[in-house]
Backbone bond lengths (Angstrom), bond angles and torsions (degrees), N, CA, C in turn:
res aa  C-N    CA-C-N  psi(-1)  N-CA   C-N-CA  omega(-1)  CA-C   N-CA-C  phi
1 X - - - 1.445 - - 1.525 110.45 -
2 X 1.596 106.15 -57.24 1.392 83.96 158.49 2.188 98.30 -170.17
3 X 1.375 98.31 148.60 1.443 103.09 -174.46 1.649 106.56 -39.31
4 X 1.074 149.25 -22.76 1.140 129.59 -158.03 1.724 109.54 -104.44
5 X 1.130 104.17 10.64 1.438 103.16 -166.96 1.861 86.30 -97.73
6 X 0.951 107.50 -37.45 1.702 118.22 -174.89 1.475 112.00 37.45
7 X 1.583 118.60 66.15 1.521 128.85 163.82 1.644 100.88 -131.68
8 X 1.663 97.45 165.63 1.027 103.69 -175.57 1.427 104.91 -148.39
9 X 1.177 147.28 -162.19 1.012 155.19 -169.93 2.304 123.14 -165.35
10 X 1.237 94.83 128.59 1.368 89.16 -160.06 1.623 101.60 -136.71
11 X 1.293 86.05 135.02 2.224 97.37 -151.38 1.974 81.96 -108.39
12 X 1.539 113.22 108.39 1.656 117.74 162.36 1.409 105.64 -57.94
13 X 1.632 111.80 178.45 1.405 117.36 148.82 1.388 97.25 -100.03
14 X 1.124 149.64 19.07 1.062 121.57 165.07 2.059 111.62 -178.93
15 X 1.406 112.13 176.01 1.993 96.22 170.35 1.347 114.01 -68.37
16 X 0.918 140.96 -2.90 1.609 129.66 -162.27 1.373 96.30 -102.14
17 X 1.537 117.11 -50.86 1.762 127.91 163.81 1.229 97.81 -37.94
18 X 1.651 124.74 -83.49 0.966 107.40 167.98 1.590 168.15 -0.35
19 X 1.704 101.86 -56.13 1.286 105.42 170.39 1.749 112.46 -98.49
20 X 1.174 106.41 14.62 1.228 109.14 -167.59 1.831 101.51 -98.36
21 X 1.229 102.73 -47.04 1.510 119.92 -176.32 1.520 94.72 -68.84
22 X 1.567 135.08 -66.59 0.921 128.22 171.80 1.996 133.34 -21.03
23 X 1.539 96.30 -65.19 1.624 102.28 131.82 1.566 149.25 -6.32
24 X 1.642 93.26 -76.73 1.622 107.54 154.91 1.114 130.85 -71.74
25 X 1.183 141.90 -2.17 1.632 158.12 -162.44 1.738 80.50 -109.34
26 X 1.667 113.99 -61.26 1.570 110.29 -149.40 1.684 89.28 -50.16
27 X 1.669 115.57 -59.33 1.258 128.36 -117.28 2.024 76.90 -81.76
28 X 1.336 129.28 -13.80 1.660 126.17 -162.67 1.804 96.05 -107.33
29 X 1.085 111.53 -32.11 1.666 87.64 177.79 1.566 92.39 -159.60
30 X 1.034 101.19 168.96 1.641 127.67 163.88 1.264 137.64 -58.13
31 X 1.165 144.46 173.24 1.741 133.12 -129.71 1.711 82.07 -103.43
32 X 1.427 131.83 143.19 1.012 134.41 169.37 1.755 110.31 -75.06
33 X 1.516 121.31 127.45 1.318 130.37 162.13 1.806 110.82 -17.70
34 X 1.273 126.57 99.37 1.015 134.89 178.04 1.806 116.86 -52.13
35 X 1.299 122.39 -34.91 1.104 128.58 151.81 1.684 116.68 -43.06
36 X 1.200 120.29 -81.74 1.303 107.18 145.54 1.532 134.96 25.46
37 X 1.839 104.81 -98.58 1.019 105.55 -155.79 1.759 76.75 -84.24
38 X 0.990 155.69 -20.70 1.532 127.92 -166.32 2.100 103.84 -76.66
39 X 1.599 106.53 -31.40 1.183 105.52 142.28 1.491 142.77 8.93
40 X 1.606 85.03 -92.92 1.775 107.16 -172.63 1.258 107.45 -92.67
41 X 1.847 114.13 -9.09 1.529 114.61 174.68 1.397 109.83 -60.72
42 X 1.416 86.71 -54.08 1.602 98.33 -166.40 1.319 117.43 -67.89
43 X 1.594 127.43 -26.08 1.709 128.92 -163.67 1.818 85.35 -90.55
44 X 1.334 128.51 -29.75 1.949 109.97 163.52 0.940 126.09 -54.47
45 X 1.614 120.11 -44.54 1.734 136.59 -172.92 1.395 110.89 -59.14
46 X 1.570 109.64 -61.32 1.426 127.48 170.74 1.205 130.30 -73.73
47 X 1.741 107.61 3.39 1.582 92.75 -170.85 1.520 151.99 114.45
48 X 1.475 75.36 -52.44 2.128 89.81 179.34 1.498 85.25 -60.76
49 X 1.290 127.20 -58.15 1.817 96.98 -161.60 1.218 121.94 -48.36
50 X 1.511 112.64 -57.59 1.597 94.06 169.13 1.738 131.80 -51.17
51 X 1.333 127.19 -32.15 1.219 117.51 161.31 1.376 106.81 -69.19
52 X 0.904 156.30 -58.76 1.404 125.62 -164.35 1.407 133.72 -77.00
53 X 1.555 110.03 -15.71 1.517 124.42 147.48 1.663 116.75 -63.60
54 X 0.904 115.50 -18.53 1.915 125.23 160.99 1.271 122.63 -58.32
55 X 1.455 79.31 -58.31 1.884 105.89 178.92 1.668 117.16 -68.83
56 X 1.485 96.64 -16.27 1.584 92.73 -168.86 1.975 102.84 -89.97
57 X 1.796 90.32 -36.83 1.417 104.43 -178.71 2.207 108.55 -64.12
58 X 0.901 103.46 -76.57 1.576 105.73 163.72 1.961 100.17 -21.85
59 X 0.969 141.04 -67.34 1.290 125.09 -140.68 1.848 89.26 -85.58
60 X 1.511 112.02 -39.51 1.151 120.12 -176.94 1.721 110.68 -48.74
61 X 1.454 114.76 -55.27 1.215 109.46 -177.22 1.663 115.01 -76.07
62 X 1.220 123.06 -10.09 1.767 128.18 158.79 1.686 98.16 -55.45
63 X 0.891 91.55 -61.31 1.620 102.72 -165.70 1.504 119.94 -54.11
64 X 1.656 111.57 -40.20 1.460 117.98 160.63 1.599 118.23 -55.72
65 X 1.813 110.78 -43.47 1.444 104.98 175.66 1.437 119.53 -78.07
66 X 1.285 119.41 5.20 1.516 124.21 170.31 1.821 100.35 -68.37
67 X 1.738 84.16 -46.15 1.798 93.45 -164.01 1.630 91.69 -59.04
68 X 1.016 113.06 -72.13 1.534 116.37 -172.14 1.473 110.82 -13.20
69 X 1.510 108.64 -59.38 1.903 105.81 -154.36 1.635 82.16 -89.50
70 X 0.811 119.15 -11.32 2.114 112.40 -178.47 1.136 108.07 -74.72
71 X 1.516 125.39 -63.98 1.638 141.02 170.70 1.392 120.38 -79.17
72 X 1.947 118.85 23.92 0.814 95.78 171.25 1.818 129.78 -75.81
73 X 1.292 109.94 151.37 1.669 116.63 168.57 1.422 84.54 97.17
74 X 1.390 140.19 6.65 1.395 124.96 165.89 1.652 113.94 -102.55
75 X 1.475 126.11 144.73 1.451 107.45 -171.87 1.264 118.56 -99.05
76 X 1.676 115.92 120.74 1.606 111.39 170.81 1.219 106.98 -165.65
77 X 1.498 121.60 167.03 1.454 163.73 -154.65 0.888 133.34 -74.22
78 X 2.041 145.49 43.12 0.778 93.69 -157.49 1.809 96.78 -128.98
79 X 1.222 128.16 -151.36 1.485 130.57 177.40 1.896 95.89 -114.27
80 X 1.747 96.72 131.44 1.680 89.33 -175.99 1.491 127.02 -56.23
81 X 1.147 116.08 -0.18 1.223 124.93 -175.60 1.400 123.39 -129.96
82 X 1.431 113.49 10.88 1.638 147.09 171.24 1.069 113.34 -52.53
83 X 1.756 128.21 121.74 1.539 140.16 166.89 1.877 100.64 -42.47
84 X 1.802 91.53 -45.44 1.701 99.31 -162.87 1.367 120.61 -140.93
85 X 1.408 95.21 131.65 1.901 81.23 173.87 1.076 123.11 -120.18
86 X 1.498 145.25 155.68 1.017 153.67 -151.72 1.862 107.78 -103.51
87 X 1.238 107.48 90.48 1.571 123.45 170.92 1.479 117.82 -78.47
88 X 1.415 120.30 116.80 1.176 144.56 172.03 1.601 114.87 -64.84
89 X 1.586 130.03 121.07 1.251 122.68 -165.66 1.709 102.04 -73.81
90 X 1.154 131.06 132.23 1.410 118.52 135.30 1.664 125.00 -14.73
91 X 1.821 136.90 130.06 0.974 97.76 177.03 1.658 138.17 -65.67
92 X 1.467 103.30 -16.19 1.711 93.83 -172.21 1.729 113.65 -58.77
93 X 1.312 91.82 -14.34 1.545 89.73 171.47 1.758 138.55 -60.81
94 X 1.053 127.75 -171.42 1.413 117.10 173.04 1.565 92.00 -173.42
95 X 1.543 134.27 129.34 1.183 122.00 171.46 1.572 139.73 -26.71
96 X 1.787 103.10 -51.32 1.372 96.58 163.19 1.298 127.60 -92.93
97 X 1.180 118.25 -21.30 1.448 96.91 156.93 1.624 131.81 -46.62
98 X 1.711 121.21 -53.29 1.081 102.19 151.02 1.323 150.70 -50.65
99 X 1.270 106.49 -21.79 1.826 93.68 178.03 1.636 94.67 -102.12
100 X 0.781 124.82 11.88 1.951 117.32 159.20 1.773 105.83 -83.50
101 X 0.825 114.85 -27.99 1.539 119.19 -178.46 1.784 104.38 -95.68
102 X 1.135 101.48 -56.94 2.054 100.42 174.02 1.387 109.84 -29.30
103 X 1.809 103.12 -60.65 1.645 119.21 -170.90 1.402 96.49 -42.85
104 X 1.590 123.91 -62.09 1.250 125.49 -153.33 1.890 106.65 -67.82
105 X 1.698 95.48 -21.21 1.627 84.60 -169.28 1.889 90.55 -102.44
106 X 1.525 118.13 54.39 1.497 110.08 160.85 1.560 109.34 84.37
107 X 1.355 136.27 -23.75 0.989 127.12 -164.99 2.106 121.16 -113.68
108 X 1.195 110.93 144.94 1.844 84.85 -173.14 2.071 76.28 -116.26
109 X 1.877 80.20 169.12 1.199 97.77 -152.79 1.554 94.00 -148.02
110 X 1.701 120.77 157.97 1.101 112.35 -172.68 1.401 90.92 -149.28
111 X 1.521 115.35 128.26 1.126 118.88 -150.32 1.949 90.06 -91.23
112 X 1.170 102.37 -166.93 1.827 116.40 178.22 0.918 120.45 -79.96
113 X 1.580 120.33 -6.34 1.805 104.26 174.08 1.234 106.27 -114.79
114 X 0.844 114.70 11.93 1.868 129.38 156.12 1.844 93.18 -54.81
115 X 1.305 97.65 -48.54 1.717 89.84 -156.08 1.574 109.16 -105.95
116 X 1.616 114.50 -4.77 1.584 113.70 171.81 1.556 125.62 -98.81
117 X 1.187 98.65 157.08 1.722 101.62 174.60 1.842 98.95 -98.29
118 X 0.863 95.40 101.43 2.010 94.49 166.94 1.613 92.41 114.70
119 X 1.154 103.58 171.76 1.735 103.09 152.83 1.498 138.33 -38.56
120 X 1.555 110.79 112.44 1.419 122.17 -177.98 1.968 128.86 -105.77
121 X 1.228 84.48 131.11 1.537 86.40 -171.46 1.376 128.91 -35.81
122 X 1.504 140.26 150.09 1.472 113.23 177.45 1.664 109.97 -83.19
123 X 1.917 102.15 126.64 1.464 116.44 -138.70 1.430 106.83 -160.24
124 X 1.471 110.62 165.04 1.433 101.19 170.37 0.906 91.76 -166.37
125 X 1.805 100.55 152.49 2.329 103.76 174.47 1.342 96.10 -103.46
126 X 1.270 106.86 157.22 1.667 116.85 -166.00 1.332 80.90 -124.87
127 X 1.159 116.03 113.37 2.062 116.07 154.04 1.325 102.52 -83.62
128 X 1.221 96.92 122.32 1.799 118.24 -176.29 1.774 86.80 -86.99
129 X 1.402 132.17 -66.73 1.791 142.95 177.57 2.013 103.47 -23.13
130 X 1.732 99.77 -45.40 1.886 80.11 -158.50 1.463 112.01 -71.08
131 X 1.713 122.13 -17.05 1.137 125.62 -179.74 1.893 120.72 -41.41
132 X 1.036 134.99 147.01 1.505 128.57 -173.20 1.830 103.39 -83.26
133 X 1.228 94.48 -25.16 1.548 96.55 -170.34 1.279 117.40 -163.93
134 X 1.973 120.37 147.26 1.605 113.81 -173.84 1.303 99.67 -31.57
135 X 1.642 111.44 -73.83 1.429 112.61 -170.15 1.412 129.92 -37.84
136 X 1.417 115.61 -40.92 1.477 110.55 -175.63 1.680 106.61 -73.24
137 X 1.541 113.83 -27.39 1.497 116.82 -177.94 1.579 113.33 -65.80
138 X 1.733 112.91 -25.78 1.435 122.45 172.23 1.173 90.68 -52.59
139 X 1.577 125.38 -91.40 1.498 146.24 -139.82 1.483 95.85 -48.36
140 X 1.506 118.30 -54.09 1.521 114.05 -163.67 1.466 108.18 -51.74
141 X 2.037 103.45 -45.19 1.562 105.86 -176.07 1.188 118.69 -54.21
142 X 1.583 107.97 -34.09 1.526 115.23 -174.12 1.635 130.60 -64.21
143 X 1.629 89.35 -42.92 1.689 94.78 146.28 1.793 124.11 -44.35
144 X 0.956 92.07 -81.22 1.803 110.19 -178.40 1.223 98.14 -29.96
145 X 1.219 141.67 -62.94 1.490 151.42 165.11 1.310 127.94 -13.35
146 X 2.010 95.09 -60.45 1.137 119.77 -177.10 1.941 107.34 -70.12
147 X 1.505 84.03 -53.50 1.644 78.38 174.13 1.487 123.66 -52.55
148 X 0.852 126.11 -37.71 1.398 132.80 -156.36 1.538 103.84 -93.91
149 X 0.969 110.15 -13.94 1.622 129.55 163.05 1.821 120.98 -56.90
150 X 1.608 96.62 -27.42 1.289 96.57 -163.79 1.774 93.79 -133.77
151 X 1.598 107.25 144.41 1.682 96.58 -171.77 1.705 119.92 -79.20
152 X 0.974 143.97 141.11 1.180 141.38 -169.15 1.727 116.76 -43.98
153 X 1.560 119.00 -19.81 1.905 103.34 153.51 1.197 123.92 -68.32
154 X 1.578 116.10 -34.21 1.380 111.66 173.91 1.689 131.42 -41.54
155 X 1.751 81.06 -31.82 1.905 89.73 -179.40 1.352 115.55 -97.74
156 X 1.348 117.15 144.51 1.244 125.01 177.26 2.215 119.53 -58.87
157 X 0.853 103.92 150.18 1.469 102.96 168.88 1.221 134.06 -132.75
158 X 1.086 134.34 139.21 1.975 128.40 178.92 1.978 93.63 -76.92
159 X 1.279 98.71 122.86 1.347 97.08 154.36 1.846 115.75 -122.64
């Protein structure tokens, strides 16, 4: 529902699982904010969780087909109902070269080894979620698009 509530819920096969895991939870961290869990108790019982996991999925998959007709003919990754997808550079690209030119054309960008363990492909995650609005998520894509459209001599640079 949403990162800040940070609970979870965990179904044993049985009491002995049970008191055992219970155990391991005590002995790894501290008692979760009781507010909290009455929280996320209550938005399952009643509901809101499933509507707002609806609500999150519905806007999510608008937001992927924005990406779609924005990035089309560019190659990347994503799940139809994905916060983010994982865009593949063109080769003239190179991670920093693109986000030295993005920055300049308005947009920040976080290249792939932000998000890998070992060596990462030349790549980028697009958060479709941080945008304020469909529209502003068009324009940003439309940038990104545009940039990536053209190889990094074409564009000018501050040195």
């Amino acid at each position: 529902m949403t990162p800040a509530l940070r609970t979870a819920y965990v179904c044993t096969p049985g009491m002995a699982e049970t008191l055992r895991l219970a155990a391991e939870i005590r002995a790894m961290s501290l008692m979760m904010p009781p507010l909290m869990a009455a929280l996320a108790s209550r938005s399952i019982l009643d509901g809101t969780l499933e509507a707002v996991t609806g609500a999150i999925r519905q806007e999510s998959a608008v937001r992927q087909a924005i990406a779609s007709r924005a990035l089309q003919g560019l190659e990347f990754q994503a799940h139809p109902e994905g916060h983010h997808l994982w865009l593949t550079l063109p080769e003239r690209w190179r991670r920093a070269d693109l986000n030295l030119y993005a920055r300049q054309s308005g947009l920040a960008l976080v290249p792939s080894e932000a998000f890998a363990v070992g060596s990462s492909p030349e790549a980028i995650r697009v958060s479709l979620g941080a945008a304020q609005s469909q529209a502003v998520l068009e324009r940003g894509l439309g940038v990104l698009a545009a940039v990536l459209s053209h190889g990094p001599s074409a564009l000018s640079s501050i040195v």
